[in-house]
C-alpha positions as CSV (number, residue, x, y, z in Angstrom):
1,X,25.5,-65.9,-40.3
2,X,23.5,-67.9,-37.5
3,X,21.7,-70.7,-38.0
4,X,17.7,-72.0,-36.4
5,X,15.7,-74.6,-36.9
6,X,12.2,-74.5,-37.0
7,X,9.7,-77.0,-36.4
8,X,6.4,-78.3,-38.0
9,X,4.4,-81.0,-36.3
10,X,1.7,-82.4,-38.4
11,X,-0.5,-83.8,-35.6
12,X,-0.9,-80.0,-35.1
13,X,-1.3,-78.5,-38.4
14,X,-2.3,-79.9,-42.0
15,X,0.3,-78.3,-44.3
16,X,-2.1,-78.8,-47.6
17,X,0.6,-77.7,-49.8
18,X,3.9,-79.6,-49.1
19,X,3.6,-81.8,-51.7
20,X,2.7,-79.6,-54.5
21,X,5.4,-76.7,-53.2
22,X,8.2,-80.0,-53.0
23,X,7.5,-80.7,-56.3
24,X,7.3,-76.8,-57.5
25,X,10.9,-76.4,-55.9
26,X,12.1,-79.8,-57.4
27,X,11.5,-78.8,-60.6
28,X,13.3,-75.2,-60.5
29,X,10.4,-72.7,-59.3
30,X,10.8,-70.5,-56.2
31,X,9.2,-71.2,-53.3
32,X,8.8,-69.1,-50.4
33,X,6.1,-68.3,-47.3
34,X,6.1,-67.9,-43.9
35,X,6.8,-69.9,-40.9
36,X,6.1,-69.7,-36.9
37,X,9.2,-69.3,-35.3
38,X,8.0,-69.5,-31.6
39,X,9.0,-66.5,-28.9
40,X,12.4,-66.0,-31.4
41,X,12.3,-62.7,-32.6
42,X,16.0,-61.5,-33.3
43,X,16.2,-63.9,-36.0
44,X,18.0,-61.9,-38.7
45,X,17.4,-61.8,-42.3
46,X,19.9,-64.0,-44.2
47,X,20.0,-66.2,-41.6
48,X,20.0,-70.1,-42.3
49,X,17.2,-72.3,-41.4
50,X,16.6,-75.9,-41.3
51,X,12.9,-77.1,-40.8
52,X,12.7,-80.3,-38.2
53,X,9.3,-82.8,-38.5
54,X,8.1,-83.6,-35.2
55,X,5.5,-85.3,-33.8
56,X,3.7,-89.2,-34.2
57,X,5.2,-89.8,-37.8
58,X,8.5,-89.3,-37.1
59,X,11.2,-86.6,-36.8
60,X,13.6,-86.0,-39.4
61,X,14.8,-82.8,-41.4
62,X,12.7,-81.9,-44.4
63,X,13.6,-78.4,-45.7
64,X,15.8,-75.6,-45.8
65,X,16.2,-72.0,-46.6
66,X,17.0,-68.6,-45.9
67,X,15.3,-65.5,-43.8
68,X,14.3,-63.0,-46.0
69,X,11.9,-61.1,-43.5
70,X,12.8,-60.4,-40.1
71,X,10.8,-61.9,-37.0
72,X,7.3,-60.4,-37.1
73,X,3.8,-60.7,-35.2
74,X,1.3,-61.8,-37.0
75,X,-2.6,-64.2,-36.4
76,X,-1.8,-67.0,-35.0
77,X,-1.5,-70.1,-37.1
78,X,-3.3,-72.1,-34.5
79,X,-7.4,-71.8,-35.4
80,X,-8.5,-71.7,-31.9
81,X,-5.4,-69.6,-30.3
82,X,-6.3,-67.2,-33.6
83,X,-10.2,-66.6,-32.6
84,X,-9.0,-65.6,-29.2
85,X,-7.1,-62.8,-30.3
86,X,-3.4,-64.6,-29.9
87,X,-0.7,-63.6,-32.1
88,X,2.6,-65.7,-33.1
89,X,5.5,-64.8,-34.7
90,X,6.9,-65.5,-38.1
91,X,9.4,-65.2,-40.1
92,X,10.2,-64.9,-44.0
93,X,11.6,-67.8,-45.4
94,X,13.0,-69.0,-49.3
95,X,13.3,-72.7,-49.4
96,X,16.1,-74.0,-51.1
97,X,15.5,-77.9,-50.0
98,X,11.6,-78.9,-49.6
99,X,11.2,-82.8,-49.4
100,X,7.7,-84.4,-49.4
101,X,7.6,-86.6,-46.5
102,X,5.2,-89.3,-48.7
103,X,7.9,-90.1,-50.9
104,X,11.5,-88.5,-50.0
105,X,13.3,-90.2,-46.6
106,X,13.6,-87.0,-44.1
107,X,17.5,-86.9,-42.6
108,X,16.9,-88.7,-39.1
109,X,19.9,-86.2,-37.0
110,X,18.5,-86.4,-34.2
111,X,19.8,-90.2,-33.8
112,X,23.1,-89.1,-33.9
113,X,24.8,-89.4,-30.4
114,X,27.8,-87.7,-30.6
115,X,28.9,-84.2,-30.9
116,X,28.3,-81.4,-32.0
117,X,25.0,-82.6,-33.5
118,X,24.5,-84.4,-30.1
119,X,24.1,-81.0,-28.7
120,X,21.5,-79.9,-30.9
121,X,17.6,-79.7,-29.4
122,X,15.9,-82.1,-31.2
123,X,13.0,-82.7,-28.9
124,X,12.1,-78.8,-28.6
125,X,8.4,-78.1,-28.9
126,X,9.7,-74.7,-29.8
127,X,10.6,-73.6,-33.5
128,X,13.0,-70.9,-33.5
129,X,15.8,-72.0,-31.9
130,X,19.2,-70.9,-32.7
131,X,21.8,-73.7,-33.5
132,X,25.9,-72.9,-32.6
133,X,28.0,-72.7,-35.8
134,X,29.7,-76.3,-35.0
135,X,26.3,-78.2,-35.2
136,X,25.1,-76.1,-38.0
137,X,28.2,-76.8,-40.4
138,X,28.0,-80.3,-39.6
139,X,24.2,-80.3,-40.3
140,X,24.4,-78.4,-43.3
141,X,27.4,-81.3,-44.1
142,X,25.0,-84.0,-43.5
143,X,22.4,-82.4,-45.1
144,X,23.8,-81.3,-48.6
145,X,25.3,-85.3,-48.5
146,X,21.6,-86.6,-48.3
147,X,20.3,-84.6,-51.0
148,X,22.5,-86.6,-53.1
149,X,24.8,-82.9,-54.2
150,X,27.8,-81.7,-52.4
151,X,28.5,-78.0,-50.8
152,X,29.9,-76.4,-53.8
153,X,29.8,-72.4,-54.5
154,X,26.2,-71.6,-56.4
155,X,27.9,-70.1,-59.1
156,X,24.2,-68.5,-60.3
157,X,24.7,-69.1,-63.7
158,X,22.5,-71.1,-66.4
159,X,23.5,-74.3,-67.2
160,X,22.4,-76.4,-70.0
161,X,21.0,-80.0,-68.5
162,X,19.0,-81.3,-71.0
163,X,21.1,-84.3,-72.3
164,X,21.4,-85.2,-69.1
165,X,19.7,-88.5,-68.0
166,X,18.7,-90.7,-64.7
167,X,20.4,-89.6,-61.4
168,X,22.7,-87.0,-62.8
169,X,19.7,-85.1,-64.3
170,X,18.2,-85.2,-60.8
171,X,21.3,-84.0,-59.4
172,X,22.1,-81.2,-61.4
173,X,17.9,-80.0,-62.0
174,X,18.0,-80.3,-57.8
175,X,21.4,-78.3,-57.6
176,X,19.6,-75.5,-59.7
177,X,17.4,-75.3,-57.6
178,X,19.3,-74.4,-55.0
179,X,20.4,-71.8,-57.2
180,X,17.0,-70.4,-58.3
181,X,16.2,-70.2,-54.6
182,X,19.5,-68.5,-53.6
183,X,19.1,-65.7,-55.9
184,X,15.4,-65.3,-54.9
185,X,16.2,-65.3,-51.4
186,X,18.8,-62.8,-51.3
187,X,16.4,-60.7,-53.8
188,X,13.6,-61.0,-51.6
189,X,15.5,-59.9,-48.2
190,X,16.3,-57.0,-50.0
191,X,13.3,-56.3,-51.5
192,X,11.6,-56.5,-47.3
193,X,14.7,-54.2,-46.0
194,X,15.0,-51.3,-47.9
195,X,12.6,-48.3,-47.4
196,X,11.4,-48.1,-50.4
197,X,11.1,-52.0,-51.6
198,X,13.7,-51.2,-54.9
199,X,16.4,-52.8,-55.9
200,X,19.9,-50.8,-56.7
201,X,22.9,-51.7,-58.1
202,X,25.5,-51.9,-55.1
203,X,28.3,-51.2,-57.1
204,X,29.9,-47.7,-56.1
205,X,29.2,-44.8,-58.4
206,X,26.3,-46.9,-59.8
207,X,22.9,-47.4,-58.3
208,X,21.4,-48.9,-61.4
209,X,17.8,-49.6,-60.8
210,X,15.7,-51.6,-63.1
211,X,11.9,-49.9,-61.6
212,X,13.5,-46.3,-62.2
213,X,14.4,-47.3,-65.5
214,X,11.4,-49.6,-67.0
215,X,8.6,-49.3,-64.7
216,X,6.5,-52.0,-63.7
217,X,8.6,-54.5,-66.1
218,X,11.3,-54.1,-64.1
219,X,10.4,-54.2,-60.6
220,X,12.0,-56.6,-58.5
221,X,14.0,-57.7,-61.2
222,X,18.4,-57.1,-61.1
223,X,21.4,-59.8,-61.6
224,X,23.0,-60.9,-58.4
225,X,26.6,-61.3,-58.1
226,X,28.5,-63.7,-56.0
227,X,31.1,-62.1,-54.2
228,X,34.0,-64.5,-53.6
229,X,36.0,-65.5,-56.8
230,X,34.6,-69.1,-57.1
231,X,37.2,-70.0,-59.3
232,X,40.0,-68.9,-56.4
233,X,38.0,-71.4,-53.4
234,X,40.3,-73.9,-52.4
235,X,37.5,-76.5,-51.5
236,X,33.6,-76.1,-50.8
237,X,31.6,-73.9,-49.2
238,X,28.3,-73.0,-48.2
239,X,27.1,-69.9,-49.7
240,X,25.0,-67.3,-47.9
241,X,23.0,-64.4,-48.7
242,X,26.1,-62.1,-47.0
243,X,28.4,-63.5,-49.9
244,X,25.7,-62.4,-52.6
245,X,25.1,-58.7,-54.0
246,X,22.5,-57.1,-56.1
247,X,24.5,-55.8,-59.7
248,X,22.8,-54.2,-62.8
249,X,23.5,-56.2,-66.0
250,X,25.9,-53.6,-67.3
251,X,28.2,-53.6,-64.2
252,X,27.8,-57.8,-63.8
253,X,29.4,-57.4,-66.9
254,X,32.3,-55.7,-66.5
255,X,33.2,-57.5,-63.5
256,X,33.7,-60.8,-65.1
257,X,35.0,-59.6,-68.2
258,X,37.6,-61.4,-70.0
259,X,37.2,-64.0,-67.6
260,X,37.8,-62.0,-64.0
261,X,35.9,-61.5,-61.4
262,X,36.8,-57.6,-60.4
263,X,36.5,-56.0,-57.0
264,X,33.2,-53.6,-56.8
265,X,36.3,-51.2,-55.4
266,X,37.1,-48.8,-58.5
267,X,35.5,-50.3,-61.1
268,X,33.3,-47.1,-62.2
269,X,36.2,-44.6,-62.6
């Protein structure tokens, strides 16, 4: 799955909410919007993004996420370019990493020199632009190292934290996050590309969906399954929405009963 980065220069447009929204995702709560994404607009959903500061106070990396809405026109976000009739386009995105600029240190790539990061754009006026796969596992590398976690599977189960103290309570409430926003993400995209905005059990034979079954109490709402046998992965890697599926509760089940993690493949007879 490619990877963009967007940009955000503050000189040209008060984000209000940052701090409130870091501190929302910081503490375990999904949060997801919209952002410009320039003349891009084959950006596709699932893909990785990585939001760049620019401008006076300094460039760094402050956020990521995942597309959940393809590109899309929409008023522009610029007040004057909006009154005369000027549209940009935008794109669905679920952070997963939101730092607040007034407290956290942003991750200062663009001072790095050499390749493949040295490659990388970082002076584009431009969000939107697509960054080759090289430069984007280096940068997700760098970046997962300066949140303080490392680029394990999200295993997108719960996890009891409480007796945890100090840093490693940090750690882990961050890392489940990450988690939180995952499962959102790849709910979301879902959600935005089907026809009819349900979710179904991608299991064959199945098609379990919550709506059909509860009404309104269960709209939106289904398990997600991670696809590659976490326990099998030889060392870390990044998960995307493509390695996620939507999975009733019955069928999550069965899958990981008695400790496996079963192929989707013949597992309704």
């Amino acid at each position: 799955m490619p990877a963009y980065l967007l940009t955000w220069n503050p000189d040209s447009f008060d984000w209000t909410t940052l701090a409130q929204e870091a501190s929302d995702l910081a503490s375990g709560r999904a949060v997801s919007g919209t952002w410009s994404c320039g003349n891009t607009k084959r950006i596709p959903i699932g893909a990785r993004v990585f939001l760049l500061r620019q401008g006076s106070r300094g460039r760094g990396i402050l956020a990521s996420g995942w597309v959940t809405r393809a590109p899309y026109p929409d008023t522009h976000w610029d007040a004057d370019k909006a009154m005369r009739g000027v549209k940009a386009n935008y794109v669905g995105v679920a952070f997963d990493a939101l730092l607040d600029p007034d407290r956290d240190e942003l991750l200062r790539v663009h001072r790095i020199e050499v390749p493949p990061l040295s490659r990388v754009h970082w002076g584009t006026q431009s969000s939107g632009i697509e960054i080759e796969p090289a430069a984007a596992r280096r940068l997700e590398e760098l970046w997962t190292k300066h949140l303080g976690g490392s680029a394990s599977p999200v295993a997108l189960v719960d996890e009891v934290f409480g007796a945890l103290e100090g840093a490693d309570r940090v750690l882990m409430i961050r890392h489940r996050s990450r988690e939180r926003s995952l499962r959102a993400a790849k709910i979301e995209a879902v959600l935005d590309a089907a026809p009819d905005s349900r979710l179904r059990c991608e299991v064959p034979g199945c098609g379990f969906d919550f709506e059909e079954r509860y009404g309104e109490l269960g709209r939106g709402f289904a398990h997600v399954h991670h696809l590659l046998p976490l326990a099998t992965l030889d060392s870390p890697v990044v998960t995307t929405l493509e390695d996620l599926a939507i999975v009733c509760a019955n069928c999550h089940a069965m899958i990981h009963r008695d400790g496996e993690c079963r192929p989707f493949e013949g597992l309704i007879p």
